[in-house]
C-alpha positions in Angstrom: 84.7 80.9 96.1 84.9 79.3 92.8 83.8 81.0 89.2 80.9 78.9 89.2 79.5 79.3 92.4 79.7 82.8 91.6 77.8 82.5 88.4 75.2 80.4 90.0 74.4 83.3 92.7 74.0 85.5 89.9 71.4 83.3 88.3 69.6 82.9 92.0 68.8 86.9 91.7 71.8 88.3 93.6 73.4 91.4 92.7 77.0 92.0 91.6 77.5 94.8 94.3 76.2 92.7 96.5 78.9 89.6 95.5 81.4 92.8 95.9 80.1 94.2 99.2 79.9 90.1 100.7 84.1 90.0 99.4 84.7 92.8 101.0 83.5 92.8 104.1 84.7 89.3 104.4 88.4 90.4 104.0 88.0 93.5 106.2 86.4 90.6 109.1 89.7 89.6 108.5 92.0 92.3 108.0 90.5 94.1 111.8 91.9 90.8 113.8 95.3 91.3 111.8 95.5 94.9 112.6 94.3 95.1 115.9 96.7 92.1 116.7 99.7 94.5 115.2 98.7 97.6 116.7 98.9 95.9 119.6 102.3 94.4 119.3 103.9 97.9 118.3 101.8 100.0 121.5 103.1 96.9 124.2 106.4 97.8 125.7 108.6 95.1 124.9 111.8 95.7 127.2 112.9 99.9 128.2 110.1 100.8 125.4 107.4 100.4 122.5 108.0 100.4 119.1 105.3 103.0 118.7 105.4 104.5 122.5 104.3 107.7 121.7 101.3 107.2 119.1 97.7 106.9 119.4 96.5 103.4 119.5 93.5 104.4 117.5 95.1 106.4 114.6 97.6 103.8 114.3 94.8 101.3 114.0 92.6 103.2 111.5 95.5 104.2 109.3 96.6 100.1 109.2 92.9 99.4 108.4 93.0 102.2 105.4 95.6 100.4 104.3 94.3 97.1 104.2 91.0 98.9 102.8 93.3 100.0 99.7 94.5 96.7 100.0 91.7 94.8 99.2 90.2 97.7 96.6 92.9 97.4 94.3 92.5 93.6 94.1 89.2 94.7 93.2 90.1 96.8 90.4 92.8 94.5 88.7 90.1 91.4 89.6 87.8 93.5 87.3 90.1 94.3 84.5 90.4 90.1 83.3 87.4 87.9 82.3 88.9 85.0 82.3 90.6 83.2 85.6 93.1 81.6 83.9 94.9 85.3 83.5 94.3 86.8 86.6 95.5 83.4 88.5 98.9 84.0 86.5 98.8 87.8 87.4 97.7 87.1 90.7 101.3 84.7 91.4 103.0 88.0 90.6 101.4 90.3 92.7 101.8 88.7 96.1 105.4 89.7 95.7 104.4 93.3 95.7 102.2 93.0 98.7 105.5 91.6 100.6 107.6 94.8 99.9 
């Protein structure tokens, strides 16, 4: 979603927690086919044995999604900290780096 089209539901009446809630729960839609499809992949015997063999299927899969949940909250937090897209566009370039370590 652009700036603009952001500004322009703001001006139609729609809350800001509301713009927040719709992000996030579009990147969790997300984030639970991505998990599930790796939780999956490490409870599946591959071979003599599973990466995870002796884990729970659903604590692996919730502690994955916390992750991802603290994920997408702290893209939240530095998102807020800039006002102006230009910045967080550079900032953002940097960041994905951290997310691949």
């Amino acid at each position: 979603m652009s700036f603009y089209s952001q500004e322009l539901m703001k001006m139609m009446g729609l809350k800001t927690w509301m713009l927040w809630l719709g992000w996030m729960v579009n990147a969790l839609l997300v984030n639970v086919v991505t998990v599930t499809i790796i939780t999956v992949l490490l409870k599946v015997p591959f071979g003599s044995s599973a990466v995870l063999q002796n884990s729970d299927f659903f604590l692996v899969w919730v502690i994955l999604l916390f992750y991802c949940v603290a994920g997408v909250t702290f893209c939240f937090v530095i998102a807020s900290c800039f006002s102006r897209r230009k910045c967080f566009s550079i900032l953002k370039f940097d960041s994905v780096g951290y997310f691949k370590l």
